[in-house]
C-alpha positions as CSV (number, residue, x, y, z in Angstrom):
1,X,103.0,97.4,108.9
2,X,102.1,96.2,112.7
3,X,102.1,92.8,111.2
4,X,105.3,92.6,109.7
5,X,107.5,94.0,113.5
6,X,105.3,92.0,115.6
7,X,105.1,88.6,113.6
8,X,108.6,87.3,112.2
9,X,106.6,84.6,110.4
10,X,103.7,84.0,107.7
11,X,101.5,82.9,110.2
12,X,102.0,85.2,112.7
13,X,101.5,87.9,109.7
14,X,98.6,86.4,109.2
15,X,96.7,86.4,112.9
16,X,98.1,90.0,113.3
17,X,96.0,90.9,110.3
18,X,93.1,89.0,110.7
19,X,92.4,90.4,114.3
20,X,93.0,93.7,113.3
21,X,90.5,93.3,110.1
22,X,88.3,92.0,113.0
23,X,88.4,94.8,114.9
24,X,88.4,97.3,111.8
25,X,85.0,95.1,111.1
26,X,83.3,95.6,114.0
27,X,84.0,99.4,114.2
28,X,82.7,100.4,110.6
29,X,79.9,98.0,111.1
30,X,79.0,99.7,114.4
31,X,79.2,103.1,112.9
32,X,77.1,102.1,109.9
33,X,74.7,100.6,112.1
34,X,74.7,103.6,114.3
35,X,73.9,105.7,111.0
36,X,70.8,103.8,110.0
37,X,69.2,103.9,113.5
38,X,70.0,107.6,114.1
39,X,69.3,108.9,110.7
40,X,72.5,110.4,110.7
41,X,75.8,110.5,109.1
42,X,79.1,112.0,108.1
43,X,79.7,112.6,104.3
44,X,83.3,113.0,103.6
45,X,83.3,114.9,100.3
46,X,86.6,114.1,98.5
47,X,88.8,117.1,97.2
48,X,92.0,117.7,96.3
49,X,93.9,117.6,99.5
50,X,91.8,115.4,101.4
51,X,88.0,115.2,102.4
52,X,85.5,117.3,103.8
53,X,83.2,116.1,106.3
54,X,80.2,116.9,106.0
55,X,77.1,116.2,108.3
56,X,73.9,114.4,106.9
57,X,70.7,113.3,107.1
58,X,68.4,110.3,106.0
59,X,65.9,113.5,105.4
60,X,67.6,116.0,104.0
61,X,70.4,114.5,102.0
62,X,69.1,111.1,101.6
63,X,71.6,110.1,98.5
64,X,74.5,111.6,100.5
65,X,73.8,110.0,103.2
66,X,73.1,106.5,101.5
67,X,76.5,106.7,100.4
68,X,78.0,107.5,103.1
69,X,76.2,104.4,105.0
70,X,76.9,102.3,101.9
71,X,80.7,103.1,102.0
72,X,80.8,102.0,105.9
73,X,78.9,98.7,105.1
74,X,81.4,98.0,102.5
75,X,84.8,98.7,104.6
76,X,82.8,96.5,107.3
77,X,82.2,93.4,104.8
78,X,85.9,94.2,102.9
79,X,87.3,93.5,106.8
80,X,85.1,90.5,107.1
81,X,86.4,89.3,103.8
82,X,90.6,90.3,104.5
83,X,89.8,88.5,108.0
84,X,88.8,85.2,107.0
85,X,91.5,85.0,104.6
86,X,93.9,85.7,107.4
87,X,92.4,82.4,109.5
88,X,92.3,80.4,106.2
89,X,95.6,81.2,105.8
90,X,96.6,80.8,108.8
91,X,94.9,77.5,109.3
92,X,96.2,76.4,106.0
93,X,100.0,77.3,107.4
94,X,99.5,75.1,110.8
95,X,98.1,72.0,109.2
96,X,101.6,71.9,107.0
């Protein structure tokens, strides 16, 4: 929604989105990295009107807090992904 009030055209669209997936990158790869050194993470146990968090360990809940770690890595690399395609678009839109 930033994307479309601050950028009237595609390409602006476009660098809004891929700084922000940037950005959105950098902070769920930070807290996934953060997880696997510390041993320690927050698994958000889905219910009906919302999550629970719930605090782990690599010890104690190891396949809880796998996923949790997992998840992060994949929102990190899903950012990654939705940021490139941002430049290449926005690349592509320049060179026309």
């Amino acid at each position: 929604m930033l994307a479309i009030t601050v950028a009237p055209t595609a390409s602006g669209k476009a660098l809004v989105t891929a700084i922000a997936a940037i950005f959105f990158c950098a902070v769920f790869g930070y807290q996934a990295a953060s997880n696997e050194i510390t041993g320690k993470a927050i698994y958000h146990k889905l219910v009906v009107r919302g999550s629970l968090p719930e605090p782990v360990t690599r010890e104690a809940s190891p396949a809880k807090f796998r996923e949790a770690t997992n998840l992060l890595w994949g929102l990190s690399i899903f950012c990654a992904f939705v940021s490139v395609g941002g430049f290449t678009f926005l690349h592509i839109s320049e060179s026309d």
